[in-house]
C-alpha positions in Angstrom: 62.4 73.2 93.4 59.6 73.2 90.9 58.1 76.7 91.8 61.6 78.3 91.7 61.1 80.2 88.3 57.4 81.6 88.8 57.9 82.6 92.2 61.2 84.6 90.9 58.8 86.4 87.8 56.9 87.0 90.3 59.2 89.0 92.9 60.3 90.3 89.7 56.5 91.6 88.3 56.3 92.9 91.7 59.2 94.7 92.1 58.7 96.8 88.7 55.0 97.5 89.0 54.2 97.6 92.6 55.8 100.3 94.8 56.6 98.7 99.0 54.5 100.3 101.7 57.2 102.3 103.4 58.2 103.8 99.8 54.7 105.1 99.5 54.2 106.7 103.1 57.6 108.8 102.0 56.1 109.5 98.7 52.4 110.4 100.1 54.5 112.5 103.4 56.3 114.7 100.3 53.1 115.6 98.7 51.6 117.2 102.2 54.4 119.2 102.9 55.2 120.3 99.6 53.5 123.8 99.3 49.8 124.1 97.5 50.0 124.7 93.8 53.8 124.5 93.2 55.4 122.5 90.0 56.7 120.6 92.7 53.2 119.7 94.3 52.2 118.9 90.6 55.0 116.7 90.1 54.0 114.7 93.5 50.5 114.1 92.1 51.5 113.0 88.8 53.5 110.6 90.4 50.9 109.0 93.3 48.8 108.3 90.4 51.4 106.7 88.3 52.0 104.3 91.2 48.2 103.2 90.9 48.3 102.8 87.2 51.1 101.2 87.2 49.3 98.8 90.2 46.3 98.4 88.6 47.9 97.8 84.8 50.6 95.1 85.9 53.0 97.8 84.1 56.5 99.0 85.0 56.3 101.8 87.2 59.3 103.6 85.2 59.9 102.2 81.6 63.7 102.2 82.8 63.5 99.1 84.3 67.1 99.3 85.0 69.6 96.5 86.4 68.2 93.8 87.8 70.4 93.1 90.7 69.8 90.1 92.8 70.7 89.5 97.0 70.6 86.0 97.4 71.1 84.0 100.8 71.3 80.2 100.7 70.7 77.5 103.6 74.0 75.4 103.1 73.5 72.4 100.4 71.1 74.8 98.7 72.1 74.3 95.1 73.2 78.0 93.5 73.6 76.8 90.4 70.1 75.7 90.4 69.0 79.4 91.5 71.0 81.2 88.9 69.2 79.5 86.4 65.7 80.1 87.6 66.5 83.7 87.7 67.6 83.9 84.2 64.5 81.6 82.9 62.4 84.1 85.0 64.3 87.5 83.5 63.7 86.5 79.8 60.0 86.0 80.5 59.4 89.1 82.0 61.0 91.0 79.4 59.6 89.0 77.0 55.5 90.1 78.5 57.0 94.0 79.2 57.7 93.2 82.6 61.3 94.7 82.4 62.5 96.8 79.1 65.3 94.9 77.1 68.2 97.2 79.1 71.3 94.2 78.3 73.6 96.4 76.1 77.0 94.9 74.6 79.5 97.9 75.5 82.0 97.5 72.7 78.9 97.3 70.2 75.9 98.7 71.4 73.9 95.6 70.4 70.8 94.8 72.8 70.5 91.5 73.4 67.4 91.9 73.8 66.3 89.5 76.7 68.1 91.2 79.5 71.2 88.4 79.5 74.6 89.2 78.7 78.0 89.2 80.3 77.5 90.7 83.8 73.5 90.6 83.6 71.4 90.4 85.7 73.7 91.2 88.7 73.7 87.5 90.9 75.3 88.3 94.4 75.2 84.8 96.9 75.5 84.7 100.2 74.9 81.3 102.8 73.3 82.2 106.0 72.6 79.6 108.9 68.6 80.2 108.2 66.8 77.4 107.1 65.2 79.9 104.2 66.1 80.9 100.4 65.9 84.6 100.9 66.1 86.7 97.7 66.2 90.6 97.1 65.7 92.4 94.1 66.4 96.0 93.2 65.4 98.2 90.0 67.5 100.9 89.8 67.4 102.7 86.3 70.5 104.4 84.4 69.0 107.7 85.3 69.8 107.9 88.7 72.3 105.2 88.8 74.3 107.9 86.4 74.1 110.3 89.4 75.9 107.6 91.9 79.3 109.3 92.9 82.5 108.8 94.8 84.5 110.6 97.0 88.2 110.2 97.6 89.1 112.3 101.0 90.7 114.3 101.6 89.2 116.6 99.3 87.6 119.9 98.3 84.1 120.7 97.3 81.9 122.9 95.6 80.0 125.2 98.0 81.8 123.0 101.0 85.5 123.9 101.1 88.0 121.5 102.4 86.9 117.9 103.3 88.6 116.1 105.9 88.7 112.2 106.7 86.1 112.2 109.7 82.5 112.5 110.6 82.4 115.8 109.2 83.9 115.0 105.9 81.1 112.1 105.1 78.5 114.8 106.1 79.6 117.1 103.5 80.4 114.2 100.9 76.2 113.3 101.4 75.1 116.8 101.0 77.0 117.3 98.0 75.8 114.1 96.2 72.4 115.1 96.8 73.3 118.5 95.2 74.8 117.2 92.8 72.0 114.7 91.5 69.9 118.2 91.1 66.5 116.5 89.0 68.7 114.4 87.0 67.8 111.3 89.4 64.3 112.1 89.3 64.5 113.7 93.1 62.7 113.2 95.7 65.1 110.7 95.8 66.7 108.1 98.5 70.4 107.8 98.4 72.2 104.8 100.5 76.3 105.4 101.4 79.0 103.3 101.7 82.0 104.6 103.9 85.1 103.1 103.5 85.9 100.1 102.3 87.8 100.1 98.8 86.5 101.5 95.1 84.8 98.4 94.3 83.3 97.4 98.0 82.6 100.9 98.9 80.2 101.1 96.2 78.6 97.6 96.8 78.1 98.6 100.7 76.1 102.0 99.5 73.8 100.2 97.0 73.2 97.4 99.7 71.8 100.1 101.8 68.9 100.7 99.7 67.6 97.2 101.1 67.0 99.1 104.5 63.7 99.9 104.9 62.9 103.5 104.9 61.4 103.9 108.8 64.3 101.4 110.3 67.3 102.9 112.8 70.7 102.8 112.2 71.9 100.7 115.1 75.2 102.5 115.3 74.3 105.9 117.1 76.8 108.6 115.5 75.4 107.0 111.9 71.8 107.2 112.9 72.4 111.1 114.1 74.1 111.6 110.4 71.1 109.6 108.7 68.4 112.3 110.7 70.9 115.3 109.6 70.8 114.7 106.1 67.2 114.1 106.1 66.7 117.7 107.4 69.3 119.6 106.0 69.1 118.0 102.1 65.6 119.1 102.7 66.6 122.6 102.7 68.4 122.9 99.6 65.2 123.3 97.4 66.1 121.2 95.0 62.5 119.9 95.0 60.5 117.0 92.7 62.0 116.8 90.0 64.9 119.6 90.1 61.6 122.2 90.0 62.7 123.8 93.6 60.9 123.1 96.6 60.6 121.3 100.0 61.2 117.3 99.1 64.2 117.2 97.6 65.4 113.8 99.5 63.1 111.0 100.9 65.4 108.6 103.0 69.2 108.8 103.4 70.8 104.7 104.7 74.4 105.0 105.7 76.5 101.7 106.3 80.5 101.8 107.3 83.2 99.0 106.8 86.8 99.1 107.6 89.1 100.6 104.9 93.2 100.6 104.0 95.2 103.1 105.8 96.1 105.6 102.7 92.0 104.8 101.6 88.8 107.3 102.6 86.4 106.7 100.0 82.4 107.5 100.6 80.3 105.6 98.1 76.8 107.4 97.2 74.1 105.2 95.8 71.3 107.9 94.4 67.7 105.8 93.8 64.6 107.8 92.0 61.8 108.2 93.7 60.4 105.1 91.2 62.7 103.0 94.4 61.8 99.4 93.3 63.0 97.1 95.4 61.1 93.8 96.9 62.2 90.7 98.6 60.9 87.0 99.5 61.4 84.4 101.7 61.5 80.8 99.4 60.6 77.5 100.7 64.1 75.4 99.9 62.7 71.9 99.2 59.7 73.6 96.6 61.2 77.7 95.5 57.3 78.5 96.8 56.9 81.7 98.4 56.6 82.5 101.6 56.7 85.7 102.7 57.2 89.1 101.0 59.8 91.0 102.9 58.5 94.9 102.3 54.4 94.3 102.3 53.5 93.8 105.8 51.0 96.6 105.4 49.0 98.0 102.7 49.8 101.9 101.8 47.2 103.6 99.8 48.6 106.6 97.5 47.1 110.0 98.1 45.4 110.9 95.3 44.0 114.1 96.4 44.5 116.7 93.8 47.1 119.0 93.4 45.7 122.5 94.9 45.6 125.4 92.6 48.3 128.0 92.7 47.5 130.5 95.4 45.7 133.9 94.8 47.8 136.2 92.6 49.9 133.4 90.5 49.0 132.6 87.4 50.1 129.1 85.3 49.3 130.1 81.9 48.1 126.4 79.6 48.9 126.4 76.0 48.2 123.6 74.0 50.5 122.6 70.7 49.6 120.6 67.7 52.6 119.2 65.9 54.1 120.5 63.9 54.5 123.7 65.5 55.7 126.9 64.4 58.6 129.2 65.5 55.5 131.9 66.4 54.1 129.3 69.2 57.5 128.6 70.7 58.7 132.0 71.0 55.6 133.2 73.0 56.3 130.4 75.4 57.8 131.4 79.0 59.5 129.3 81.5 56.9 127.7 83.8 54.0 127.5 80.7 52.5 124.1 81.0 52.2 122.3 77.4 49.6 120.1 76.3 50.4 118.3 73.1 48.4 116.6 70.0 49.9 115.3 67.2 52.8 113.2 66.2 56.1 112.9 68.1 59.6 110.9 67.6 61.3 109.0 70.6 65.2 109.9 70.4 67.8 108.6 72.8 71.8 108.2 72.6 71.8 106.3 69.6 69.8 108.2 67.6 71.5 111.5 68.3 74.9 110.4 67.5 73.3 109.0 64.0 71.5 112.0 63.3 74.8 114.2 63.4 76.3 112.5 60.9 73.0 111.5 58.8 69.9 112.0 57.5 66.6 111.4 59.1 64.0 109.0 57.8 61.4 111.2 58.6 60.5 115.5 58.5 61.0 116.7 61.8 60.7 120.4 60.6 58.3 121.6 63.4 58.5 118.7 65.1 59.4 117.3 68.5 61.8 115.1 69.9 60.8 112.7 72.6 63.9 111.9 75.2 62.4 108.2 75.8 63.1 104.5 75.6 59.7 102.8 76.1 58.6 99.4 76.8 56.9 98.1 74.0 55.3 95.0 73.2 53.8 93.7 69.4 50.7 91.8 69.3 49.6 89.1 67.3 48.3 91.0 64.5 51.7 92.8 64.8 50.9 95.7 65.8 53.0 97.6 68.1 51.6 99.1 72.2 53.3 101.3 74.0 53.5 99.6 77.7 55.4 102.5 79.8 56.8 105.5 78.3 58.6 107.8 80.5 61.4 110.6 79.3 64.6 109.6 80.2 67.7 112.0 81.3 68.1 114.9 78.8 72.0 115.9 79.9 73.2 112.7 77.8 72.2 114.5 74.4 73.6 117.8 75.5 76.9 117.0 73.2 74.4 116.6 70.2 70.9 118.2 70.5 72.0 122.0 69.8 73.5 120.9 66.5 70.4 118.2 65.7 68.2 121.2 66.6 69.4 123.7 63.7 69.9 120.8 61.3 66.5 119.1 61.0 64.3 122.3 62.4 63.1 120.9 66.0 60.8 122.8 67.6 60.7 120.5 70.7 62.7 118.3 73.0 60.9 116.6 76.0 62.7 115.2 78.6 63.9 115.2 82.4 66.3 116.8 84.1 67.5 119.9 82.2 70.4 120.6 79.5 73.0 122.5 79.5 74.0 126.4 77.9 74.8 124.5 74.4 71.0 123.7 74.2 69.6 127.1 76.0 71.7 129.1 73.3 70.3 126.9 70.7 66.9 127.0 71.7 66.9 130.8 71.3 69.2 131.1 68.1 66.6 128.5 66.4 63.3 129.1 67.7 62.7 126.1 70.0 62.1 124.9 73.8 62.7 122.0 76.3 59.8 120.7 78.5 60.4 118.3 80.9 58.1 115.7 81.7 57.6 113.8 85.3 60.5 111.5 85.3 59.3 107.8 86.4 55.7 108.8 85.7 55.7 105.6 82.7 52.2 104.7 83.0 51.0 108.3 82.9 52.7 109.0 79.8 51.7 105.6 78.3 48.0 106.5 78.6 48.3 109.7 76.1 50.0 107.7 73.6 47.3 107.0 70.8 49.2 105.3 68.8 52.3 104.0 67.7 52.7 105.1 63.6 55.9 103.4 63.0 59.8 102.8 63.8 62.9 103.4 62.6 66.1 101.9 63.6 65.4 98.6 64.9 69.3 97.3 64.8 69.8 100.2 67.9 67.7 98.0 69.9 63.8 98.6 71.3 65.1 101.7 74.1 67.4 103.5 71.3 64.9 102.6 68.1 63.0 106.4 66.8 59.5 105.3 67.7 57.0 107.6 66.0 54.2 107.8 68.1 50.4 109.9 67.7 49.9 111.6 71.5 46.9 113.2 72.8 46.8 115.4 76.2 50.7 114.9 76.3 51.3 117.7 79.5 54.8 119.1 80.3 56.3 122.1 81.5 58.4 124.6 79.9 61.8 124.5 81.9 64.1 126.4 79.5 62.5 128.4 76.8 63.9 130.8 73.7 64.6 133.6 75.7 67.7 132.5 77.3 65.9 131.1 80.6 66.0 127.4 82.4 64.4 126.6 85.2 67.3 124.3 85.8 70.4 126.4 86.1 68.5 128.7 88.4 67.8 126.1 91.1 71.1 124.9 90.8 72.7 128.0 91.6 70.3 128.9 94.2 70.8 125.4 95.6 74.6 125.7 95.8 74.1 129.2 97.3 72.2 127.0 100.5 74.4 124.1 100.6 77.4 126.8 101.4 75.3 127.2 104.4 76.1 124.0 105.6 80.2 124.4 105.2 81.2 124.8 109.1 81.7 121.9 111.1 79.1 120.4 113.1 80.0 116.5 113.8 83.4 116.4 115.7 
């Protein structure tokens, strides 16, 4: 099978930088019915025009390229072996051109290997079928909202949902919780596939197979198909909205699957995918690994790019734009719901770096400054000079154990990211002078394009996603979520969203 590698880098080029057809219609049906001017109808736009950019650059849609994971069925005689190889070949070149970010992590040492191998990656799942075709799927599903996966054990007791019995009813409220719970830490809208029954291992493994489903298609079994069209509507309702910024999309597609489970066993597995949901598939020719068919582009979707509406008559969005470094004056006139525009010079910080910085010094002043919650794809030419390929923030609750503390210590002024923190930050921010503004989560290419240039790096060893990238940014827009005056965004639509999913606690599937 002489074709075997390329036609794998390309299902996986295709995967990361080109968004399927029905993925789009759910992303383009959000943005209508989102309401005119909202943060949420913002969001939507920034997003449909990251999924061109990304299209038209060959770049990853989200710079969290995630965990490859690999559906393969083989005729029989099909040589797997043979396969498995191919695949690895075809994962070190595409993280080697900025295809896919280096995301292979050893867990005892926190080396990155760099090239996306390593014990347990990729994920390889074979399966024979009696089809005369190599058929291979691949799904990209980052650590953001793989982080907000969850598993229920009934019976059990939930927030906002009371008791939780082993039926019907139970699963329904196990679904409505996990999208809940997920808030904009998953970069919601969202799609979410579940696994009932089956054991801890299985259960999971039947919820992220669900994902494959394409997001039009009918659950063939009828009570699943009626629970499928309930969540839709209902999750809809929580006003969770793009991005954990309230509104009307809050969930985009919602795949159940069911397998038979151990008598003293109930588990329901939830699966949470971004709205960044990459996930592709071919048909291989099994004498040459040419391809055949694509699996999810029978149609071509065009994004709407129509622009986002202004806010209606009588609301104001006030616009401030920030040169770093900034002073405590400029932060503390700053409001929840201010959109930012920043110039100047910011520092990329993720886990490693903020568990190094408690205990260290920093290479450089970040007095005034601001702290970038990202691990970009990056890629040095031949001159050696470094390009920033995709550049999205990544989930902000991670540093909630450190950023408080980092924020008082080195004088941040500050922290972009997705998703929120928690009241250790919010007490911070006002104690110290500073704010969080949260970015479009997924929106890699967007970001990438203010990115001037890339001054320098420090900490290398922690690998290119964890290294403190200092980068020059021009037209860098976010929105203030929680500011110095004791007020986020974030824990207000979560309590206003578990106030509406108590809504949903009586019974309604018998």
């Amino acid at each position: 099978m002489e074709n075997l590698k390329q036609s794998i880098l390309e299902l996986i080029t295709d995967t990361s930088t080109n968004l399927p057809p029905d993925v789009r219609r759910a992303v383009n049906a959000a943005k209508v019915n989102e309401d005119l001017g909202t943060r949420a109808a913002i969001s939507l736009s920034t997003i449909a025009q990251n999924v061109v950019m990304a299209e038209e650059n060959v770049s990853p849609i989200c710079q969290d390229t995630g965990m490859p994971t690999f559906e393969v069925k083989t005729p029989v005689g099909v040589n797997q072996i043979i396969i498995k190889k191919a695949i690895k070949e075809a994962i070190v070149e595409a993280t080697k051109t900025g295809k896919l970010r280096s995301n292979s992590v050893d867990s005892l040492t926190g080396a990155n290997s760099g090239d996306n191998l390593g014990p347990g990656t990729p994920v390889i799942h074979f399966e024979q079928w009696e089809e005369d075709d190599i058929e291979i799927k691949l799904i990209l599903k980052g650590g953001g909202c793989e982080n907000k996966n969850i598993q229920y054990s009934l019976p059990c007791e939930l927030e906002g949902l009371g008791k939780v019995g082993r039926n019907l009813d139970g699963v329904r409220k196990c679904i409505l919780h996990a999208v809940y719970q997920a808030q904009g830490q998953g970069c919601s809208a969202g799609f979410i596939g579940v696994g009932i029954g089956g054991d801890r291992t299985s259960g999971y493994a039947l919820a992220k197979h669900q994902l494959f489903r394409r997001v039009d298609d009918v659950n063939p079994h009828a009570d699943l198909a009626k629970l499928e069209d309930y969540i839709m509507e209902t999750a809809n309702q929580l006003g969770i909205g793009t991005m954990g910024f309230g509104g009307n999309a809050t969930l985009l597609g919602c795949k159940i699957g069911v397998e038979n489970r151990l008598p003293a066993s109930f588990f329901v597995s939830v699966a949470y995918n971004c709205w960044a949901f990459r996930r592709q598939g071919v048909r291989l020719n099994p004498e040459t690994g040419e391809i055949k068919r694509y699996l999810y582009k029978d149609e071509v979707v065009e994004m709407d790019l129509t622009p986002a509406a202004a806010a209606e008559a009588g609301e104001t969005r006030r616009e401030v734009v920030l040169q770093a470094p900034i002073s405590e004056e400029q932060i503390r006139s700053l409001k929840v719901g201010d959109v930012v525009i920043i110039n100047g010079e910011m520092h990329t910080g993720r886990d490693a770096l903020h568990s190094y910085l408690m205990e260290n010094d920093c290479p450089v002043d970040l007095n005034g400054g601001i702290i970038y919650h990202c691990g970009p794809v990056m890629l040095k030419d031949e001159a050696g000079e470094w390009h920033v390929k995709a550049a999205g923030p990544t989930t902000s609750i991670r540093e909630e154990p450190y950023q408080g503390d980092i924020i008082k210590k080195f004088g941040i002024r500050a922290v972009i990211g997705k998703g929120g923190m928690g009241a250790k930050t919010l007490k911070a921010l006002g104690e110290h002078g500073a704010v969080y503004l949260n970015a479009i989560g997924g929106a890699a290419q967007y970001y990438a394009e203010c990115l001037e240039k890339v001054e320098g790096v420090d900490f290398m060893e922690f690998g290119i996603p964890e290294a403190m990238w200092h980068l020059r940014v021009k037209g860098f827009a976010a929105i203030v979520t929680m500011d110095s005056h004791g007020n986020s965004l974030h824990a207000d639509v979560e309590k206003s969203s578990l106030e509406k999913l108590a809504q949903f606690a009586e019974p309604v599937f018998k």
